[in-house]
N, C-alpha and C positions, 0 to 999 in steps of 0.2 A: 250464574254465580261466578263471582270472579275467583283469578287462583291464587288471591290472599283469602278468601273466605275458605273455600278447600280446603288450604294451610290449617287454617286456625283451628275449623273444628277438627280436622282429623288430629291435632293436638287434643283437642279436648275430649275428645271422643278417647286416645288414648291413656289422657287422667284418669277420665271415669274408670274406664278398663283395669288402670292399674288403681285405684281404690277398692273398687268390686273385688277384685284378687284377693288382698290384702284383707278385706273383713270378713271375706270367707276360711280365707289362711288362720285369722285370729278366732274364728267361730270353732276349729276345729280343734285350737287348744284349751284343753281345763285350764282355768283360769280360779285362782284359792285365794281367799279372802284372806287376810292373817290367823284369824282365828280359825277358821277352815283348816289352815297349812298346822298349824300349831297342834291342832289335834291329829293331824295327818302323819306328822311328823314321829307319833307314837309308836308306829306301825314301821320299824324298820325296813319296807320295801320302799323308802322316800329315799333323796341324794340331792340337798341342795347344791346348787351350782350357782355363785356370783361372775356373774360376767361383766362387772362393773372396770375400771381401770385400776391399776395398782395403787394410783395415790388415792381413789378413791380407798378401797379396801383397807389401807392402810391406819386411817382416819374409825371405821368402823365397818365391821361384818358382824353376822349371824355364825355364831357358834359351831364349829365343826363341818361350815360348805368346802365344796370344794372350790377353786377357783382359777378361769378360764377367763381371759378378755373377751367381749363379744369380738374384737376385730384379729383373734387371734384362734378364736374358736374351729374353722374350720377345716384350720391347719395340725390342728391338737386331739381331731375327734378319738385316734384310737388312746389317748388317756381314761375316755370314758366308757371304752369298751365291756370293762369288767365291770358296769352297770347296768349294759345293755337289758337285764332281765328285772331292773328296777325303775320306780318313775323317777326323771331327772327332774325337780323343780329348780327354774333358774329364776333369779331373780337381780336387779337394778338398784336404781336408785329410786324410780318412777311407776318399772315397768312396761317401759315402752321397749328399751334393747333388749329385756328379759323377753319380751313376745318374739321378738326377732329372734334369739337365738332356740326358743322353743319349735318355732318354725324350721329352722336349720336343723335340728334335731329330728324332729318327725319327720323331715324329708329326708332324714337317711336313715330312718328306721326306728329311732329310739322314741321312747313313751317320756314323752317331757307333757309338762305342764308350768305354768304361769303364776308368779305372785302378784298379786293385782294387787298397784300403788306402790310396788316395788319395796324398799325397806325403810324408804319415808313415811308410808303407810304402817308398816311394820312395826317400828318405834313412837307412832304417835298409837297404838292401840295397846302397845307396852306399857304408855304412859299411863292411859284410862284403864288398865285392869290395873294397876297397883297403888 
């Protein structure tokens, strides 16, 4: 084996690595359909969290979240301190920075959870219940 081929897979080898991480990272968080989150959301031990960007949010959010940039997020955790004994759902526009930052959460202790399809998801099932 030459030492471009070495190279390469040991690249490849630590893709795979860091996918595996990652959908074990994602397996570990609840993950809430809208309609799931909706009902969930009855139950005042919930605390949305957008972690979309400001012009994002500005444009449109969910009612009453709180709201943290993802890329601001882990500079700001003690805001969310006094939720600590509540589940954080955070959520995007997709749902993909929302799993990110549910990860960042559970690694420093707090009980977050996932809106899955983020609140594009959100509003297109707004639409079909009304």
């Amino acid at each position: 084996m030459t030492s471009g081929q070495i190279v390469f897979y040991t690249v490849v080898l630590f893709i795979v690595v860091l996918y595996v991480r990652r959908y074990l990272q994602m397996r570990s968080i609840q993950q809430y359909s809208p309609g799931a989150l909706r009902e969930k959301l009855r139950d005042r031990n919930v605390v949305l969290l957008d972690v979309r960007t400001e012009a994002e949010r500005s444009v449109q959010g969910i009612r009453g979240s709180l709201h943290i940039p993802l890329q601001q997020l882990s500079g700001r955790l003690k805001e969310l301190e006094g939720y600590r004994s509540r589940e954080i759902v955070c959520y995007c526009r997709s749902g993909n920075r929302s799993l990110s930052a549910a990860i960042l959460l559970r690694k420093r202790g707090f009980n977050a959870g996932n809106l899955k399809g983020g609140i594009s998801e959100w509003n297109l099932t707004a639409l079909q219940d009304s």
